[in-house]
C-alpha positions in Angstrom: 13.0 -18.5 -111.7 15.6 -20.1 -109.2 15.0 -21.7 -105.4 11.5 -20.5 -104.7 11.1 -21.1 -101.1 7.3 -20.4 -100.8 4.5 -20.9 -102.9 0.9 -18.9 -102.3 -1.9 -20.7 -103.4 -5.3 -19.4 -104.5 -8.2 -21.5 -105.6 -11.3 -19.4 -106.7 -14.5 -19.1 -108.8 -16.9 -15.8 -109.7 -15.3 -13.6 -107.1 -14.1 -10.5 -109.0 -14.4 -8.5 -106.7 -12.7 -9.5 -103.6 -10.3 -10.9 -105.8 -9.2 -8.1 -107.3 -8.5 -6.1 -104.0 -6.7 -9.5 -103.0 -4.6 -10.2 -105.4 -3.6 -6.4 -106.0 -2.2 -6.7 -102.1 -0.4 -10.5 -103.1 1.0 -8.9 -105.9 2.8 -5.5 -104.4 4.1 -7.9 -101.0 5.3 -10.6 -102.8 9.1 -11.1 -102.2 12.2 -12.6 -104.8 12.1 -16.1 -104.3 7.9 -16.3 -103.9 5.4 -17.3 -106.4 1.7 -16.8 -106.9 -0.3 -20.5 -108.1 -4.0 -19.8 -109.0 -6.6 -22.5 -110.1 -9.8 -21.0 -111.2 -13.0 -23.2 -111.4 -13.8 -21.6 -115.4 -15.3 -18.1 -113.8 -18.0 -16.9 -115.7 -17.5 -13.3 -114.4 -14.7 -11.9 -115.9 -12.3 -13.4 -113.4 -10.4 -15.9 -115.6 -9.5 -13.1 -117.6 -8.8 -10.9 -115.4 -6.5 -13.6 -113.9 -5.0 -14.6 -117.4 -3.8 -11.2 -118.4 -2.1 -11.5 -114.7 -0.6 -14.7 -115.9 0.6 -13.0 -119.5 2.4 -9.6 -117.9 4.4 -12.4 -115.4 2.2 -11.3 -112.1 1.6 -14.5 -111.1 3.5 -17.7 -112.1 1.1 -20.5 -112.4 -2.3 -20.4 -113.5 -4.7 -22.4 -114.6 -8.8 -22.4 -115.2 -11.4 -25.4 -115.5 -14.2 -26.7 -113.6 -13.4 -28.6 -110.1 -15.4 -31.2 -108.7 -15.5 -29.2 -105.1 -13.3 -26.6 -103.1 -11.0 -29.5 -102.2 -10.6 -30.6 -105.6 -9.4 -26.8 -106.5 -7.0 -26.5 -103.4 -5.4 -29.9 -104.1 -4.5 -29.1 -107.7 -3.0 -25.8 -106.3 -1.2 -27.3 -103.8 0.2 -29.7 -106.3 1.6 -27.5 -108.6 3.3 -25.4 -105.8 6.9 -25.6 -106.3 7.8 -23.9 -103.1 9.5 -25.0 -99.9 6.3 -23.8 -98.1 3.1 -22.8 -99.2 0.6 -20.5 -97.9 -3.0 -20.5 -99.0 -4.8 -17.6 -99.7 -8.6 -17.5 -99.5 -9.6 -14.6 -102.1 -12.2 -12.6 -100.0 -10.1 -12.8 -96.7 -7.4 -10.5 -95.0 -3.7 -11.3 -94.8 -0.8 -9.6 -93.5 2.1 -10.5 -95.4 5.0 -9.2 -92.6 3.5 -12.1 -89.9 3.3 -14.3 -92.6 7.4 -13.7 -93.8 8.1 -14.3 -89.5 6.0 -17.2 -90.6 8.0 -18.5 -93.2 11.5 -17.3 -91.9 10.6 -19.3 -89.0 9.8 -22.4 -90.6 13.0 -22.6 -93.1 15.4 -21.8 -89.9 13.3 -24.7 -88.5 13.7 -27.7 -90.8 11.6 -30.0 -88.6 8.3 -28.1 -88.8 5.7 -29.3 -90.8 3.1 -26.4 -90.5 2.5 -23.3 -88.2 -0.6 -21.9 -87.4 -1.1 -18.8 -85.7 -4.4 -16.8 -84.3 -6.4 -15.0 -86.3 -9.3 -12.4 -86.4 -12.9 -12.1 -87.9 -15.5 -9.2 -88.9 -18.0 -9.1 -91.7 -19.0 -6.1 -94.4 -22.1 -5.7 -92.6 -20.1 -4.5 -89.6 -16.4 -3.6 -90.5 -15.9 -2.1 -87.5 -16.7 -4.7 -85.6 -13.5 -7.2 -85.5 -13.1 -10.0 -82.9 -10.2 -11.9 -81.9 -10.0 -15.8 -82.3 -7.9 -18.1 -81.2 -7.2 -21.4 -80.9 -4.3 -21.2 -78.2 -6.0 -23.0 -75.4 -6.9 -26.1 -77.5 -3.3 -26.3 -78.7 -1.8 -26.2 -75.7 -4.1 -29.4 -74.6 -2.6 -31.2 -77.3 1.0 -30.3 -77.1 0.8 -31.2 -73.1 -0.8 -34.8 -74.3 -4.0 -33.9 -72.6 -6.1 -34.5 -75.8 -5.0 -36.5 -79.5 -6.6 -33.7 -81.9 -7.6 -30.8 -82.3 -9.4 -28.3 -84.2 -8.2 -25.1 -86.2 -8.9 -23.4 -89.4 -6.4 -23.1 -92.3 -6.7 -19.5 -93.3 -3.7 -18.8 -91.6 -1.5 -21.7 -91.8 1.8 -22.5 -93.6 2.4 -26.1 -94.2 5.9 -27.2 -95.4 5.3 -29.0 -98.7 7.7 -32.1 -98.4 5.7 -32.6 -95.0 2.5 -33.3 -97.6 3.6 -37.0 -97.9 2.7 -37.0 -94.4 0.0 -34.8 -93.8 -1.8 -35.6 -97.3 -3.9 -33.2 -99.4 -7.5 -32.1 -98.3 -10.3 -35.1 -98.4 -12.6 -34.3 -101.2 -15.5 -36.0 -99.4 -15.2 -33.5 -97.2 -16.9 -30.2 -97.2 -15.5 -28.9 -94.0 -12.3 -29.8 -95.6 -10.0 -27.8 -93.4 -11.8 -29.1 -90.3 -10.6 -32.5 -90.6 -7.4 -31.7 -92.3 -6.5 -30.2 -88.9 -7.9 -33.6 -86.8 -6.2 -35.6 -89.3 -2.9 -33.4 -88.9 -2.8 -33.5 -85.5 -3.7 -36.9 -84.9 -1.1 -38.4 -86.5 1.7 -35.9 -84.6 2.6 -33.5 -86.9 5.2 -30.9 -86.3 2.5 -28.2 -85.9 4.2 -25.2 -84.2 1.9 -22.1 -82.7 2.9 -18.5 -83.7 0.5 -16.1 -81.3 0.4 -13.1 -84.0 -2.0 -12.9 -86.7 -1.7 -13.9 -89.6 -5.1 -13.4 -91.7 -8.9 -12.3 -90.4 -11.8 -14.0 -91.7 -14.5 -12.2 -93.4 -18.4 -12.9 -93.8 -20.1 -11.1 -96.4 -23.9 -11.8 -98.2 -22.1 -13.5 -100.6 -20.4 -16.4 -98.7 -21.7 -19.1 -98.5 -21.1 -21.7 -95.3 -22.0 -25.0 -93.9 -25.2 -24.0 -92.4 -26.9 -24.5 -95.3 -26.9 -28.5 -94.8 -26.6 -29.1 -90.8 -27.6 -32.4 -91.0 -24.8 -33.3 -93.7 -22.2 -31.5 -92.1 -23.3 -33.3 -88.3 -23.3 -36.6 -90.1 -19.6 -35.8 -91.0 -18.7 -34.0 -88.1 -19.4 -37.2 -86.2 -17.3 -39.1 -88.3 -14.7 -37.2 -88.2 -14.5 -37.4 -84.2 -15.0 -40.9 -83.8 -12.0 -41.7 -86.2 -9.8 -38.8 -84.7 -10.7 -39.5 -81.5 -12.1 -35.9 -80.7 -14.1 -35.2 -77.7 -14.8 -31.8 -78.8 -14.4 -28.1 -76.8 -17.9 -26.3 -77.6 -16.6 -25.3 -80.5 -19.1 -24.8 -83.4 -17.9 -27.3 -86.4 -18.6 -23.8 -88.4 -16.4 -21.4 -86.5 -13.1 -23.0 -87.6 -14.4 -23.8 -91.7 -15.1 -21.0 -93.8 -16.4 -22.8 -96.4 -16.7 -20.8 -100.2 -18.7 -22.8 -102.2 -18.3 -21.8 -105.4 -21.2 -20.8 -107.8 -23.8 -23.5 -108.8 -22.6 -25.6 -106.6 -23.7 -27.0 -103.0 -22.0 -28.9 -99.6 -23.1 -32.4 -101.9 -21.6 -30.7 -104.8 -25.1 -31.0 -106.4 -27.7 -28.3 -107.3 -28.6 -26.1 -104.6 -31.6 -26.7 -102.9 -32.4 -23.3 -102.5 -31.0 -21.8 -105.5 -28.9 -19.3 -104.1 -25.6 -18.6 -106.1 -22.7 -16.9 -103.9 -22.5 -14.5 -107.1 -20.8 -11.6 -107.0 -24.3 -9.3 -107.1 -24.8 -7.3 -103.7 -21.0 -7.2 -103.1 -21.1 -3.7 -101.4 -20.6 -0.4 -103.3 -17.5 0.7 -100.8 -15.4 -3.0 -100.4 -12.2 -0.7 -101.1 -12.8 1.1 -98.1 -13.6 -2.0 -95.8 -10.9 -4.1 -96.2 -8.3 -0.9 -96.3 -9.9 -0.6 -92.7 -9.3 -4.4 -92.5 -5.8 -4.3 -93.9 -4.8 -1.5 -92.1 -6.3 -2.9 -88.4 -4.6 -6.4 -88.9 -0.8 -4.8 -89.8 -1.1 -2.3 -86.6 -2.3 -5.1 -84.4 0.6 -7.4 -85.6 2.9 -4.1 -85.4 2.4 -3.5 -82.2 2.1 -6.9 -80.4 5.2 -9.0 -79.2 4.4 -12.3 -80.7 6.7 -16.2 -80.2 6.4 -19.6 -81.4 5.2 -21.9 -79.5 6.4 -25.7 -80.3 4.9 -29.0 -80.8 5.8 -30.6 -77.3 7.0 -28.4 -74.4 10.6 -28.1 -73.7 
């Protein structure tokens, strides 16, 4: 393989299911010059195979499989082993649409100087598929390009971060569980060349099966104030929660110890028609992003 100028990342663990449908969509977008990286935490569910017989027919081009010390841990060593100009994570139960995402990256390697863009995004659940809602985080950007505030809050399922700028902007903090959370504080803080595109370029989804933050407030709070002190973030009545969609992978817990309650985000429950919800969520994110006249918004205003 020659000049690969972006790398998509996938960390996962016991998600067959959603990872199937996911990586069936990576696979038929992906472009020459792309490449698929996935670090599996040793599945128990039939995903490392699934994912190894991927790796042996040349599907995807970097894979490995072995227990991770927490979600960070597993999205580090992907983002290591990315070999791309850019890289683009990909979060295996969530919704991407791969034509934003190549505006994305064509913007970005026209635009030498841009260390990451982030765009708006959407959010629905399987319990309600019909039921999408637009997010954004638009207004809070534009606070911090004007000057008006030093950091700010976003979540990573859509971003593309240049992978040079990582000497800069650093890999995810392990000690962390909403690791995306202060990766954006930390990100803007120091002045990163974070440029706004107002498409879309991924919807969350919530499902039985994920697993968040709420299961240790406390913990999280403890962080969360922190995290703002250091950053110097007043905050914008913004849940911590809404902008970290945290998958904790099976067995494990926001202290990356045994789970007080015992739930495991397993893949039992996952609903008998998840073909037909995300085709509804596939098909709802390309028409909005068809049909919308999206720009890029820079760093600092002209």
């Amino acid at each position: 393989m020659g000049h690969i100028n972006l790398t998509y990342i996938i960390a996962t663990r016991n998600r067959l299911p959603f990872l199937k449908i996911t990586m069936e969509r990576l696979i038929a977008n992906l472009q020459s010059a792309e490449e698929i990286v996935v670090v599996d935490g040793n599945s128990t569910d039939g995903s490392k195979e699934y994912l190894q017989q991927l790796f042996e027919d040349g599907k995807i081009h970097q894979f490995i499989s072995e227990q991770d010390r927490n979600q960070a841990h597993a999205w580090n060593k992907a983002m290591l082993m990315a070999r791309g100009t850019l890289i683009k994570k990909i979060i295996d139960d969530d919704v991407f649409c791969y034509s934003a995402i190549r505006k994305c990256k064509e913007y970005m390697l026209q635009n030498v100087q841009v260390d990451v863009v982030i765009s708006n995004d959407l959010s629905s659940t399987t319990g309600d598929h019909t039921k999408i809602s637009k997010m954004s985080r638009l207004p809070q950007f534009e606070k911090w390009r004007q000057g008006l505030v030093p950091s700010f809050t976003f979540g990573d399922v859509h971003m593309l971060i240049r992978r040079s700028s990582i000497a800069l902007t650093g890999l995810y903090n392990t000690s962390y569980v909403m690791m995306d959370w202060e990766y954006s504080l930390r990100i803007s803080y120091i002045g990163a060349n974070l440029v706004f595109y107002t498409g879309y370029n991924a919807l969350n989804v919530s499902h039985p099966q994920t697993v968040t933050t709420m299961r240790d407030v406390p913990f999280i709070t403890r962080q969360g104030k922190r995290a703002q002190i250091f950053y110097e973030y007043a905050g914008d009545r913004s849940e911590i929660t809404r902008w970290s969609k945290i998958k904790i992978f099976v067995g494990k817990t926001l202290n990356y110890a045994k789970s007080k309650s015992g739930t495991d985000c397993s893949n039992e429950g996952a609903p008998a028609d998840l073909d037909i919800i995300y085709d509804h969520f596939y098909n709802y994110l390309s028409q909005l992003n068809d049909d919308g006249n999206f720009t890029f918004l820079s760093s600092r205003p002209n």
